[in-house]
C-alpha positions in Angstrom: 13.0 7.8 -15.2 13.5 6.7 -11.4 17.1 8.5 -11.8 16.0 11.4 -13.4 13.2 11.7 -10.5 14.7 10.1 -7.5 18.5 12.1 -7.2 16.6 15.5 -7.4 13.5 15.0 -5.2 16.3 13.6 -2.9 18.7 16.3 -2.4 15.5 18.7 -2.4 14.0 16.6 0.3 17.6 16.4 2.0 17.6 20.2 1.5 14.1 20.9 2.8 15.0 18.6 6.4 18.4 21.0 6.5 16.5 23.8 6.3 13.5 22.8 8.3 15.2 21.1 11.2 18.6 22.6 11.4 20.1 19.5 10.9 21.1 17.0 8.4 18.7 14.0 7.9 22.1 11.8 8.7 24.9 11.9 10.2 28.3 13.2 7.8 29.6 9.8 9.0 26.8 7.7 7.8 26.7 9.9 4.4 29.8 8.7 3.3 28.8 5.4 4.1 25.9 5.6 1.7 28.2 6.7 -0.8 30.9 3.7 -0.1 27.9 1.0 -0.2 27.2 2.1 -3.8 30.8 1.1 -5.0 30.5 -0.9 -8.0 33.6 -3.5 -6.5 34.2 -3.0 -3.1 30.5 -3.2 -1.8 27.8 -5.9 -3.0 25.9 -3.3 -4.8 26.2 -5.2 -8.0 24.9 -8.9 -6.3 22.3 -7.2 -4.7 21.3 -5.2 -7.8 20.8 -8.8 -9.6 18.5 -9.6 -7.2 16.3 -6.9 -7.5 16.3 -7.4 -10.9 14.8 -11.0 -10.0 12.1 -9.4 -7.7 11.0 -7.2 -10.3 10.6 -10.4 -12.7 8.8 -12.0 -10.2 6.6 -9.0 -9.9 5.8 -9.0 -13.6 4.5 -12.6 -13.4 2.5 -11.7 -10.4 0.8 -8.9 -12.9 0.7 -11.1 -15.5 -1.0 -13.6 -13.5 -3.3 -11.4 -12.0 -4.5 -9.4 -15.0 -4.9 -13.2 -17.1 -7.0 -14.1 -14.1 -9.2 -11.6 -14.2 -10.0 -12.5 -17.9 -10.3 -15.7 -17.5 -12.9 -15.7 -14.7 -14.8 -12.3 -16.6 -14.1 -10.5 -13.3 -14.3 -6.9 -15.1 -17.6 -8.0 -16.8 -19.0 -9.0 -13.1 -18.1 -5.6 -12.0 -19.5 -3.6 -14.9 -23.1 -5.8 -14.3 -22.8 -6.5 -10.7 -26.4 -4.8 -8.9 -24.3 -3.2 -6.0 -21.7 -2.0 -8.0 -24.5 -0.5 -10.6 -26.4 1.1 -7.4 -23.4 2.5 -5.3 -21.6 4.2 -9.1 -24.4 3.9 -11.9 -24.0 2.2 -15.2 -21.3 4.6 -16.1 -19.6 4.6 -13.0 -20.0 0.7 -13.1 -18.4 0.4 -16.4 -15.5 2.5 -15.6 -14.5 0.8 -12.6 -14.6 -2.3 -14.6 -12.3 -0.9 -17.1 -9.8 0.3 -14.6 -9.5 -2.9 -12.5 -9.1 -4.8 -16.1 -6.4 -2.3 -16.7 -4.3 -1.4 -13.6 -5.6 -4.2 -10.8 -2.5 -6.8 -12.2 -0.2 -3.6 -12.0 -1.1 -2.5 -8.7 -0.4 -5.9 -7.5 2.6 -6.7 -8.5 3.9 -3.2 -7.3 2.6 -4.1 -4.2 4.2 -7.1 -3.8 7.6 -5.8 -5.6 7.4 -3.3 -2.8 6.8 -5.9 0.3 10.3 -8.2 -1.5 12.2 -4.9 -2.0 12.0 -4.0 1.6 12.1 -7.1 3.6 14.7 -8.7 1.6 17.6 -7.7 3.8 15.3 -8.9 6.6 14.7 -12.0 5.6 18.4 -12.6 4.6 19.2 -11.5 8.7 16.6 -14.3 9.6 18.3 -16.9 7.1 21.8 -15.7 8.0 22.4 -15.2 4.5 24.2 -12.4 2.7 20.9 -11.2 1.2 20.2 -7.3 0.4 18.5 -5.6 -2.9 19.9 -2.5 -4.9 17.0 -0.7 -6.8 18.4 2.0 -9.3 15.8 4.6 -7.6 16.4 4.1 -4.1 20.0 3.9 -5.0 19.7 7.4 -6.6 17.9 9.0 -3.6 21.0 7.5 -1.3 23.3 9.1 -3.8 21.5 12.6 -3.6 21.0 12.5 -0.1 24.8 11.6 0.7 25.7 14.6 -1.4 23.4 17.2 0.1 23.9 15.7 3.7 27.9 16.3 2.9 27.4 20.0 1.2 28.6 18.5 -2.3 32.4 18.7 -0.4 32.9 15.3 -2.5 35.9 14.0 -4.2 35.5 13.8 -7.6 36.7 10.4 -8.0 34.5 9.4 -5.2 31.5 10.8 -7.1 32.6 9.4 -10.7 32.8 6.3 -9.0 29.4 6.0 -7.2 27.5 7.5 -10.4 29.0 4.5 -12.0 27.9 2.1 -9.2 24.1 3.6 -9.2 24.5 3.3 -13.4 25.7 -0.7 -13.1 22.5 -0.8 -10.5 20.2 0.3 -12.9 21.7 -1.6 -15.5 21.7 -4.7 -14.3 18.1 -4.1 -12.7 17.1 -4.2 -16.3 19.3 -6.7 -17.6 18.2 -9.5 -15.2 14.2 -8.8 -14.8 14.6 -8.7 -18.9 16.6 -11.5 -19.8 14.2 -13.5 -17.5 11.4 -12.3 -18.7 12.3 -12.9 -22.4 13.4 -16.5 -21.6 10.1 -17.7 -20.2 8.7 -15.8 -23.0 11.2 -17.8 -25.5 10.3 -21.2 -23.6 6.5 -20.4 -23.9 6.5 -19.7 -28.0 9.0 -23.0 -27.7 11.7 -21.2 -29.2 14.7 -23.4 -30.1 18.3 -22.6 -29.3 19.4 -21.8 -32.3 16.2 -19.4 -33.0 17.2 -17.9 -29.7 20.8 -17.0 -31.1 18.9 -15.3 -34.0 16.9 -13.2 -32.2 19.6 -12.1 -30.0 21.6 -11.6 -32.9 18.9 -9.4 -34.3 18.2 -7.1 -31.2 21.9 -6.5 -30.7 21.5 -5.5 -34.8 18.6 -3.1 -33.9 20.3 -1.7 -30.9 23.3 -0.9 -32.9 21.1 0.8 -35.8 18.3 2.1 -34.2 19.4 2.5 -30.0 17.0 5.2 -29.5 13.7 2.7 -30.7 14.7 1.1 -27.4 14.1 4.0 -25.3 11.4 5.4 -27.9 9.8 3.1 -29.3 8.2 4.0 -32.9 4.7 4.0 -33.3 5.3 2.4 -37.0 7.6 -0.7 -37.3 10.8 0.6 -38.7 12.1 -0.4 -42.0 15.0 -2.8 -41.7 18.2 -2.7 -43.5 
């Protein structure tokens, strides 16, 4: 989704400043930079794409956290009874508001914070004096659309089987990292044993060879097995 979305609004938006201004929204120069700092070897696009994928885990516990929270302490049902709340929106109103913190509040959150790491990150690792920088899949596609618009698609096509493979490995490893994460403090919260672990592995590698597409789409019915 963020690829599909991000390289097209991209070059559109890279198109519309062309257009608009009479000039490119960079420099030719720094164009083929961006394309050069997506190269899967020769840049730390993969590294940096890792630690996105840890940001992104650490923004799913934030929602996680926040959306148990409000449970926990019956924050929704405050809201849906709370005298200023029913006076400013009505009971309806009330109730709806309610249902929509208990629903997106924990997702807005971590967003927000994903959002904050995402763009200080390269910040903080100039105040540490560390190496640190993140590579998101979408605004790795946008600097991939924009360096080709910016550059009139004049682009070798080495150079841009190379890059689409860099932005791909980002994306991949985005997921891989924020999942594997997430599924091991799942496995370490259900107590799962090292051998179970093997066996479940075992079985989603089964699944994703049989059924790939359930991964992408998953079925509303659980699939037979076999």
């Amino acid at each position: 989704g963020n690829l599909v979305v991000a390289l097209p609004v991209a070059m559109l938006l890279a198109r519309g400043v062309l257009v608009g201004s009479g000039g490119p929204v960079v420099e030719p120069d720094y164009a083929r930079y961006m394309l050069a700092d997506l190269h899967p070897w020769r840049s730390g696009s993969v590294i940096y794409a890792m630690v996105a994928g840890v940001l992104l885990f650490a923004a799913g516990l934030v929602s996680g956290w926040v959306d148990n929270l409000l449970l926990h302490r019956g924050v929704p049902a405050r809201v849906e009874h709370h005298p200023m709340a029913v006076r400013a929106f009505g009971s309806s109103g009330a109730a709806r508001l309610a249902a929509t913190m208990e629903r997106t509040l924990g997702v807005v959150v971590g967003n927000v914070l994903l959002g904050f790491g995402l763009g200080s990150m390269g910040t903080i690792g100039e105040i540490l004096g560390l190496p640190l920088d993140i590579r998101h899949i979408a605004f790795a596609s946008a600097q991939f659309g924009t360096a080709l618009d910016v550059l009139d698609y004049r682009v070798a096509p080495g150079v841009v089987a190379v890059t689409a493979l860099g932005v791909a490995l980002i994306g991949l490893l985005n997921f891989l990292v924020s999942f594997g994460l997430s599924l091991a403090v799942a496995l370490e919260s259900r107590r799962v044993t090292f051998g179970e672990t093997r066996e479940l592995v075992a079985h989603l590698l089964g699944r994703l060879w049989r059924r790939p597409l359930d991964w992408f789409f998953p079925p509303r019915e659980p699939a037979p097995e076999g």
